[in-house]
DODREN-706563 format. One record per residue (C-alpha): residue number from 1; x, y, z negated; residue in one letter. Coordinates in steps of 0.5 Angstrom, whole numbers, plus 500, padded with zeros to 3 digits. Example, Ala and Ser with C-alpha at 12.3 -4.5 7.8 and 13.67 -1.06 7.14 Angstrom:
<r 1; <525; 491; 484>; 'a'>
<r 2; <527; 498; 486>; 's'>
//
This chain:
<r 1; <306; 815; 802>; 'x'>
<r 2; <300; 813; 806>; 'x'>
<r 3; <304; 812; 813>; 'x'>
<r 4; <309; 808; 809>; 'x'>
<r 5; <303; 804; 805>; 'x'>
<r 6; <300; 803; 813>; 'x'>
<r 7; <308; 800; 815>; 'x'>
<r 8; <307; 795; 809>; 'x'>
<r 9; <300; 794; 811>; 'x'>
<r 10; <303; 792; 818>; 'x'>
<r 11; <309; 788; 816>; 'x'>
<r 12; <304; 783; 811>; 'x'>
<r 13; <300; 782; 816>; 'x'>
<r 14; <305; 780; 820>; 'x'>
<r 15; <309; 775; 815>; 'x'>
<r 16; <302; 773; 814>; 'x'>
<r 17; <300; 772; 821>; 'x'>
<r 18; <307; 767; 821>; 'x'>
<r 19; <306; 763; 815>; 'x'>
<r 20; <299; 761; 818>; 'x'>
<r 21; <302; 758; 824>; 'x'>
<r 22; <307; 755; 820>; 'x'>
<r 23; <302; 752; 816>; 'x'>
<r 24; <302; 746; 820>; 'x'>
<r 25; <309; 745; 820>; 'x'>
<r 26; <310; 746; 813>; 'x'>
<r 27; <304; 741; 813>; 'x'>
<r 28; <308; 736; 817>; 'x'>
<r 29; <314; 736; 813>; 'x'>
<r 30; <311; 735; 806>; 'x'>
<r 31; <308; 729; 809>; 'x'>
<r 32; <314; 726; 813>; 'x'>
<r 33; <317; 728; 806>; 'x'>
<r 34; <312; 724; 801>; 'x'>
<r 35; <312; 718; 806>; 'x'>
<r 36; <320; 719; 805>; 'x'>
<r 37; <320; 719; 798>; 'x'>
<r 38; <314; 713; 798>; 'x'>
<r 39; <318; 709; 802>; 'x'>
<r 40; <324; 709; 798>; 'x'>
<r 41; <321; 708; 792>; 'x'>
<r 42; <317; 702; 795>; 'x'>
<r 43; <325; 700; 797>; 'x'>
<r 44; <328; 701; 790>; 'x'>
<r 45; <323; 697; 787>; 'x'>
<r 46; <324; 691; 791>; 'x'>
<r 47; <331; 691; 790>; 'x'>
<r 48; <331; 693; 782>; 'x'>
<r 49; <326; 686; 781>; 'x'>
<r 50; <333; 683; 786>; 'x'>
<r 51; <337; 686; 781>; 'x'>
<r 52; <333; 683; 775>; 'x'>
<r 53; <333; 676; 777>; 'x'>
<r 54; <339; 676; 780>; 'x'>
<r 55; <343; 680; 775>; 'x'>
<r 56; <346; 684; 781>; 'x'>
<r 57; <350; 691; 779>; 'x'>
<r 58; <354; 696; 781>; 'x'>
<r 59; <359; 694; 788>; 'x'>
<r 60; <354; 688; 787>; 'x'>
<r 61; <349; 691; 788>; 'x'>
<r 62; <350; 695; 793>; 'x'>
<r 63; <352; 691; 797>; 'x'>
<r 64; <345; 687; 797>; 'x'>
<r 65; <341; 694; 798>; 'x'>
<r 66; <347; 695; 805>; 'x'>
<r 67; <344; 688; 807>; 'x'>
<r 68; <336; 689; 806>; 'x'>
<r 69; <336; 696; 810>; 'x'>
<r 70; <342; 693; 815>; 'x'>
<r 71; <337; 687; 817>; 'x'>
<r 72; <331; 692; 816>; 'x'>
<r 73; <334; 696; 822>; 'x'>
<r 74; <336; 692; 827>; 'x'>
<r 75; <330; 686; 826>; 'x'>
<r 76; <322; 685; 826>; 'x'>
<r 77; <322; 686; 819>; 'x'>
<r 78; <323; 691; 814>; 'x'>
<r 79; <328; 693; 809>; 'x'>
<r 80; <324; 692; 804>; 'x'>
<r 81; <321; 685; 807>; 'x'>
<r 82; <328; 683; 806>; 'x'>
<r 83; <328; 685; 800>; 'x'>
<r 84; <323; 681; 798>; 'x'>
<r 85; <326; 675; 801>; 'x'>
<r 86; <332; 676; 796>; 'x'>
<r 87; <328; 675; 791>; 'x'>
<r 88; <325; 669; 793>; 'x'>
<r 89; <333; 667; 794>; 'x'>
<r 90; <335; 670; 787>; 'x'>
<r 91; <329; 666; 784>; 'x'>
<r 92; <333; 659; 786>; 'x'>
<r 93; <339; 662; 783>; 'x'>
<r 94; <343; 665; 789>; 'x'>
<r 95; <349; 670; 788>; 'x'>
<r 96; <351; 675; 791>; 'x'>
<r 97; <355; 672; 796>; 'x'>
<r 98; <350; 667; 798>; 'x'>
<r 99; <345; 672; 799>; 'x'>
<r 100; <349; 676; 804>; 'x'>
<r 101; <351; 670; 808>; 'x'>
<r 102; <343; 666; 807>; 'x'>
<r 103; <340; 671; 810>; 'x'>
<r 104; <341; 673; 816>; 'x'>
<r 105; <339; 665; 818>; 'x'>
<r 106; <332; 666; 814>; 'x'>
<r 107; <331; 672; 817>; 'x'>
<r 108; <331; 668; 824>; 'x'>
<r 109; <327; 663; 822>; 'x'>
<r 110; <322; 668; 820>; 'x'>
<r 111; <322; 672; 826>; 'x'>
<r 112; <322; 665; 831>; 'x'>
<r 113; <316; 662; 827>; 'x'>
<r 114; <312; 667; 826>; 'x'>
<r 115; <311; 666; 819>; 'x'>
<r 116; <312; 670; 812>; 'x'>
<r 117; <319; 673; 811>; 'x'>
<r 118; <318; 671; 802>; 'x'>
<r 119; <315; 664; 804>; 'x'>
<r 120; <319; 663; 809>; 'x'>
<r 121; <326; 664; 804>; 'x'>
<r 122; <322; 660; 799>; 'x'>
<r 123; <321; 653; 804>; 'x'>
<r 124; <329; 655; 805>; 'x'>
<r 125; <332; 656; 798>; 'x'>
<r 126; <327; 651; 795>; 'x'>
<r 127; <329; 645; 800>; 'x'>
<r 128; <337; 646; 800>; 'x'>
<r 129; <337; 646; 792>; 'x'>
<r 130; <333; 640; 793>; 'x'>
<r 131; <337; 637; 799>; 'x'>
<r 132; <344; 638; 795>; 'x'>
<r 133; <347; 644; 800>; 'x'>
<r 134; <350; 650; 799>; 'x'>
<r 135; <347; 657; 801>; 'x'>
<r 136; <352; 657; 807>; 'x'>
<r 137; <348; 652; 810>; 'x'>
<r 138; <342; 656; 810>; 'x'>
<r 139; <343; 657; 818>; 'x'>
<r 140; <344; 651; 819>; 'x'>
<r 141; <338; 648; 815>; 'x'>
<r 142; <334; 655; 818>; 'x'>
<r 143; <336; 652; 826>; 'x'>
<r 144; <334; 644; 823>; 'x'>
<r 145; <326; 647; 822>; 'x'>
<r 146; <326; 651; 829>; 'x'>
<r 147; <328; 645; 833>; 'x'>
<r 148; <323; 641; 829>; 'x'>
<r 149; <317; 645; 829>; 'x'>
<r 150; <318; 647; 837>; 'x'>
<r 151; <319; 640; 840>; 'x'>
<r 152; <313; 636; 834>; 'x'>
<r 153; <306; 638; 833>; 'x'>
<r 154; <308; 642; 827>; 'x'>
<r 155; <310; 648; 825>; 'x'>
<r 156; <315; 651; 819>; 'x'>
<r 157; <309; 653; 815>; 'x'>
<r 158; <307; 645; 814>; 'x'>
<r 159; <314; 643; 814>; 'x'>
<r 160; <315; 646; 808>; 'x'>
<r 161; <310; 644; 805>; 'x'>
<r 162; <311; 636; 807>; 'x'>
<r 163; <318; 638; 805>; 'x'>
<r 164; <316; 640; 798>; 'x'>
<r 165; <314; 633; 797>; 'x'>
<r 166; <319; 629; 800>; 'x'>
<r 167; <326; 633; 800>; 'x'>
<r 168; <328; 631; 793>; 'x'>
<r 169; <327; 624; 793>; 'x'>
<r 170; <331; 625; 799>; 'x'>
<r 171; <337; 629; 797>; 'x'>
<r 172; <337; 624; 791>; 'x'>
<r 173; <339; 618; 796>; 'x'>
<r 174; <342; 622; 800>; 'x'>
<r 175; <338; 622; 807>; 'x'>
<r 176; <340; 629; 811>; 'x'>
<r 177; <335; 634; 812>; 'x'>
<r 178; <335; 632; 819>; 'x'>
<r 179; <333; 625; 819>; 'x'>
<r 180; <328; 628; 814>; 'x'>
<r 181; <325; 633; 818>; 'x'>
<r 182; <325; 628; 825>; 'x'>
<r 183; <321; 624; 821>; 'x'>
<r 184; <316; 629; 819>; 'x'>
<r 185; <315; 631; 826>; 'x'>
<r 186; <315; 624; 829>; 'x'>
<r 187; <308; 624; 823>; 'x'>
<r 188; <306; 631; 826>; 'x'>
<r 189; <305; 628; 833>; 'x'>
<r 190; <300; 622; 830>; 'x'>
<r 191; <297; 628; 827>; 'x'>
<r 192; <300; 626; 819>; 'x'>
<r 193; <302; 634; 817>; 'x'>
<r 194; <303; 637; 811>; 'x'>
<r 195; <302; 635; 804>; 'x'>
<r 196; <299; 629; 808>; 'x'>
<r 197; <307; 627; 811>; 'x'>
<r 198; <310; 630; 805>; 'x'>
<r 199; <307; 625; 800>; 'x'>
<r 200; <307; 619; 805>; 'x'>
<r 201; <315; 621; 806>; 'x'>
<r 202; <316; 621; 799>; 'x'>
<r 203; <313; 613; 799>; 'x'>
<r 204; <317; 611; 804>; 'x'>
<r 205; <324; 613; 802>; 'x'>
<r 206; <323; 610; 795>; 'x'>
<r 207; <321; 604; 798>; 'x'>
<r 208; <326; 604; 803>; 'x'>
<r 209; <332; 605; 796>; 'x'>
<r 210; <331; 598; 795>; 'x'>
<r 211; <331; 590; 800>; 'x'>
<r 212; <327; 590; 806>; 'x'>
<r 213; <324; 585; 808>; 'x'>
<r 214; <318; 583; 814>; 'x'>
<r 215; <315; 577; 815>; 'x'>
<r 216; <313; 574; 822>; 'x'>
<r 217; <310; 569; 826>; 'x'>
<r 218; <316; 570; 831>; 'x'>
<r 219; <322; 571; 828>; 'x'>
<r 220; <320; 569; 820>; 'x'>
<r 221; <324; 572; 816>; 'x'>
<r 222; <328; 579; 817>; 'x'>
<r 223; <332; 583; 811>; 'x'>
<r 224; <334; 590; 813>; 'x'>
<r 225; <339; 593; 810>; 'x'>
<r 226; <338; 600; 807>; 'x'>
<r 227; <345; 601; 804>; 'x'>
<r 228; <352; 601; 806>; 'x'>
<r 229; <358; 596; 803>; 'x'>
<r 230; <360; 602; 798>; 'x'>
<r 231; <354; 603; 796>; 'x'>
<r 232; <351; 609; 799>; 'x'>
<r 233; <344; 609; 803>; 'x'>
<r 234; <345; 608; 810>; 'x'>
<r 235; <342; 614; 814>; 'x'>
<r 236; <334; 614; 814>; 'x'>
<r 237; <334; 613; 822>; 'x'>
<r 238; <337; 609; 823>; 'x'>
<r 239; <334; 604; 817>; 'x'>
<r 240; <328; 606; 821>; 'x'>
<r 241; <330; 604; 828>; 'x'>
<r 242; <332; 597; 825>; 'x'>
<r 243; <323; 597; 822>; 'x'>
<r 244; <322; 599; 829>; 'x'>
<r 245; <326; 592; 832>; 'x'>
<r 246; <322; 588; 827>; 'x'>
<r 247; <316; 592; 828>; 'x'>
<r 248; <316; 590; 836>; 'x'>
<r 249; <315; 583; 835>; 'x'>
<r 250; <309; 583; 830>; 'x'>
<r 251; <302; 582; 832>; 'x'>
<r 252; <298; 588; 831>; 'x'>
<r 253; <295; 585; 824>; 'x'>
<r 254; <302; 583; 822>; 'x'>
<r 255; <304; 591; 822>; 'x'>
<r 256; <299; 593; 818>; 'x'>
<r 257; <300; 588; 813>; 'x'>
<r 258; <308; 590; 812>; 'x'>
<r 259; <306; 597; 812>; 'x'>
<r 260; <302; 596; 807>; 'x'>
<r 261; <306; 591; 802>; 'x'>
<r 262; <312; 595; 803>; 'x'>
<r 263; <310; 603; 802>; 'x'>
<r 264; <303; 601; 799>; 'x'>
<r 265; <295; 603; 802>; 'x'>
<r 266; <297; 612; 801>; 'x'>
<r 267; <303; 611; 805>; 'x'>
<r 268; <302; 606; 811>; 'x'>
<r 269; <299; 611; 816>; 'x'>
<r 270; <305; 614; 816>; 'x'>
<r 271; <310; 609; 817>; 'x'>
<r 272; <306; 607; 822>; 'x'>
<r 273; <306; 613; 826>; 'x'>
<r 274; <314; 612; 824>; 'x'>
<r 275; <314; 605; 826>; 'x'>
<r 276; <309; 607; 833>; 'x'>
<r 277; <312; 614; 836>; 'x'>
<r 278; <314; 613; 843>; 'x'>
<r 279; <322; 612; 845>; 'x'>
<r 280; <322; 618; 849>; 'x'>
<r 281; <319; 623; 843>; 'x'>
<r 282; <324; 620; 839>; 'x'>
<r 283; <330; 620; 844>; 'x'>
<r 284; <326; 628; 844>; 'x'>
<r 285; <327; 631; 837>; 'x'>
<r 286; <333; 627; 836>; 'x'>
<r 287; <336; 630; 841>; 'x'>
<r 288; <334; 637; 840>; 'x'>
<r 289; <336; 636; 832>; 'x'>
<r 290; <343; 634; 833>; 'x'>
<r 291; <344; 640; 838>; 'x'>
<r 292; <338; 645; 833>; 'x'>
<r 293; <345; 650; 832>; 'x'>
<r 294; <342; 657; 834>; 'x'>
<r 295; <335; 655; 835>; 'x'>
<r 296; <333; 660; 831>; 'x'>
<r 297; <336; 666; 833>; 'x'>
<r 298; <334; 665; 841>; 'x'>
<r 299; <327; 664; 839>; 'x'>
<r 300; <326; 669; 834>; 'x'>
<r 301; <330; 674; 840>; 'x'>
<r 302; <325; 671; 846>; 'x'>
<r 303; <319; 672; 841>; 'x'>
<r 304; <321; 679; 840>; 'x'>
<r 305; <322; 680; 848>; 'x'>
<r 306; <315; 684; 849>; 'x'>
<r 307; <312; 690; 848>; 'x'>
<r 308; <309; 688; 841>; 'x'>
<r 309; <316; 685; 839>; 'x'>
<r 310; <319; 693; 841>; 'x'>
<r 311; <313; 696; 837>; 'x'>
<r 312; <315; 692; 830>; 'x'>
<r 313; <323; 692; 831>; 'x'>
<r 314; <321; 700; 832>; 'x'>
<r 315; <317; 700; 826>; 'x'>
<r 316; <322; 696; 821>; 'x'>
<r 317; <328; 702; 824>; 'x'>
<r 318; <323; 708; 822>; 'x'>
<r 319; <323; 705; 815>; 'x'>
<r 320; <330; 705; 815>; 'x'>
<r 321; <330; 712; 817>; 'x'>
<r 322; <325; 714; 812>; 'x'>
<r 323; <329; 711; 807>; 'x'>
<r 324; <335; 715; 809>; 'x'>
<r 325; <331; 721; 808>; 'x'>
<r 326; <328; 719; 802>; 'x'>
<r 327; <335; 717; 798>; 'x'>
<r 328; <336; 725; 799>; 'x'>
<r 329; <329; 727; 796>; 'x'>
<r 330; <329; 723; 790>; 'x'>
<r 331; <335; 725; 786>; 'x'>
<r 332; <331; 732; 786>; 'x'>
<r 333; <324; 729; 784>; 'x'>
<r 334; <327; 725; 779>; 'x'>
<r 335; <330; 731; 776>; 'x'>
<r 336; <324; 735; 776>; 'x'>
<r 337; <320; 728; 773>; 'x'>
<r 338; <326; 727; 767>; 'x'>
<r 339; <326; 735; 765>; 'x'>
<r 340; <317; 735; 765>; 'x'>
<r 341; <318; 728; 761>; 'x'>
<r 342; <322; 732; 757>; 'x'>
<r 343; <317; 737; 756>; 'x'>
<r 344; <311; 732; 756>; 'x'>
<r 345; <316; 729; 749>; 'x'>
<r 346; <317; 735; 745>; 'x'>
<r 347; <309; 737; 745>; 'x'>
<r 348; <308; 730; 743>; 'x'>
<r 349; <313; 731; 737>; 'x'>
<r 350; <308; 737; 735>; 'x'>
<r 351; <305; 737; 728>; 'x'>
<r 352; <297; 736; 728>; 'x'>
<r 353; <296; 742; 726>; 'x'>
<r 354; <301; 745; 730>; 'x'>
<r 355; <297; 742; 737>; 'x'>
<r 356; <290; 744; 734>; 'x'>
<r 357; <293; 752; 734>; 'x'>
<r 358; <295; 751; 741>; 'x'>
<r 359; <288; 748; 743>; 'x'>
<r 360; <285; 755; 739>; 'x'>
<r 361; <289; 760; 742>; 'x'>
<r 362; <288; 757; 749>; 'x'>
<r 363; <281; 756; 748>; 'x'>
<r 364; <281; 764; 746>; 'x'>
<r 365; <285; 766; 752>; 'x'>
<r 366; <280; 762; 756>; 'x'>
<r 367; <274; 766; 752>; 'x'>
<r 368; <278; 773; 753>; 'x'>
<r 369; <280; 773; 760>; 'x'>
<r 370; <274; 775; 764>; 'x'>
<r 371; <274; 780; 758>; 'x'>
<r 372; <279; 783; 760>; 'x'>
<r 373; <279; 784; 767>; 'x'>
<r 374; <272; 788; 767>; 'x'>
<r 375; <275; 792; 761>; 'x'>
<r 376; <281; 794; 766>; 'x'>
<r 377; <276; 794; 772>; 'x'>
<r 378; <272; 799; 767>; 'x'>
<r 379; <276; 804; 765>; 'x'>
<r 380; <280; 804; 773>; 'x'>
<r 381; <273; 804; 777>; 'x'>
<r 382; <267; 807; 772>; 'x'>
<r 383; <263; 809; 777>; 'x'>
<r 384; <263; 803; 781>; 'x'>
<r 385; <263; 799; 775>; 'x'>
<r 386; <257; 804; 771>; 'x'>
<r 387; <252; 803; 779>; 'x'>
//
């Protein structure tokens, strides 16, 4: 008996030796397993918000969550960024398949700017409602920003903002977004940005919606027209190049008079950075406009093409893998979790008294353990237990 307790001893002590050292594994593994499970719940709760708002299920579904994690494995940004930015899309009431084919060209855009992926999506959705398109323009739009905000001192964060001001008016008279974001960089160079050029923006389109008339000492009179013989506004570069022809022959204070009667006190340094801007940085960003298609997705590839680029676009598919693990762990957990609920239910169930036994039983078995075990020490050792 002796030699065989002495090979069990030996046995243990080796099964021990082994679990110390795979200790660390062990370690290793529980918290690659919980970051796992984490993140895959980070991800399901920013695609159960897309689901809320947009009402997504099923195929549907499904479809939205394939997308998030395919832009989250091959961009700087994550699964679950990307999920966000669908929500912003839901929000401004896009389906399913506007979602699926917006996003890609936001995400460009994102990436290209710098800028927030969310509000980057709010700048996008918002002004396409705003203007009229459809969501299968949102590329395009996307490129339209890129072009504007890299070739005018201005950025997609403050083209935003001015764009909140001004796009509805602009979508109501049916000035493209192109003429309208080439005139907001053309104020961005004067230095009117942002809420400033947005409010300013809004009052020039609303004066320009009616007859425009200047007045000066070399030409007398001069009327532009602002909409075409069917009715429709003319395009608001080229109402503005016609106020340029007329603004070229006034004094300096004939100028600023006409700036002031036509789009009053608030809005006149804005028109005049409009009527002022230099031929070549016209001839610039509208050039750069009117060509803009793929803009944002060479900027965002030059913008990622250096080692902090690699590191984040790493990150995004580290996430994607955690994802993949996670979506294996969280049947599991989720099973464990519903039978403790179920458990945790039954005890609420209880009576009053029926719980108050439970409490008197548990505190006499806390009372009586320590009890016990020297009773069972006592009649094993008394010897030991009388020294």
């Amino acid at each position: 008996i002796g030699e065989a307790g002495q090979v069990l001893q030996n046995a243990g002590d080796k099964i021990s030796g082994a679990g110390e050292k795979l200790l660390p594994i062990t370690a290793g593994v529980t918290a690659l397993g919980t970051a796992a499970v984490k993140t895959a719940s980070d991800f399901d709760s920013a695609m159960s918000k897309v689901a809320a708002v947009s009402g997504a299920t099923g195929d549907d579904l499904q479809a939205l969550r394939d997308k998030a994690r395919e832009m989250g494995s091959k961009t700087k940004f994550s699964a679950s960024e990307a999920a966000e930015a669908m929500n912003y899309m839901a929000m401004a009431g896009w389906k399913t398949n506007d979602m699926l084919s917006g996003i890609d060209g936001i995400m460009n855009l994102a990436a290209a700017s710098g800028e927030d992926l969310a509000t980057t999506s709010d700048i996008v959705t918002d002004a396409l409602t705003a203007f009229g398109l459809t969501a299968q323009g949102s590329g395009h739009f996307a490129d339209v920003l890129a072009a504007a905000s890299s070739n005018a001192n201005t950025n997609v964060s403050m083209l935003g903002e001015s764009f909140k001001y001004c796009a509805p008016i602009a979508g109501a008279l049916g000035f493209s977004c192109e003429d309208t974001a080439e005139a907001l960089g053309l104020m961005a160079n004067a230095g009117i940005k942002s809420t400033q050029s947005g409010t300013s923006m809004r009052s020039i389109m609303t004066a320009l919606s009616g007859d425009v008339k200047f007045c000066s000492a070399a030409f007398g009179e001069m009327e532009i027209a602002t909409s075409n013989s069917d009715g429709s506004m003319r395009s608001l570069s080229d109402i503005l190049a016609d106020c340029r022809v007329a603004f070229d022959q006034m004094s300096e204070s004939e100028k600023a008079s006409a700036a002031e009667t036509l789009v009053g006190k608030n809005a006149m340094s804005g028109f005049l950075a409009l009527m002022n801007a230099a031929p070549a940085d016209i001839d610039k960003l509208s050039s750069a406009i009117a060509n803009c298609d793929g803009t944002s997705l060479s900027m965002a590839e030059t913008m990622q093409d250096n080692l902090a680029g690699q590191l984040t676009i790493l990150k995004s598919q580290l996430e994607e893998l955690a994802i993949s693990f996670g979506e294996i762990l969280m049947p599991v957990i989720r099973d464990i979790i519903t039978k403790i609920q179920g458990f945790v239910d039954k005890l609420n169930a209880l009576d009053p008294a029926t719980k108050q036994t439970i409490i008197k039983i548990g505190l006499m078995a806390a009372a009586l353990g320590p009890l016990l075990i020297l009773s069972l020490i006592h009649i094993s050792e008394p010897t030991r237990l009388d020294v």
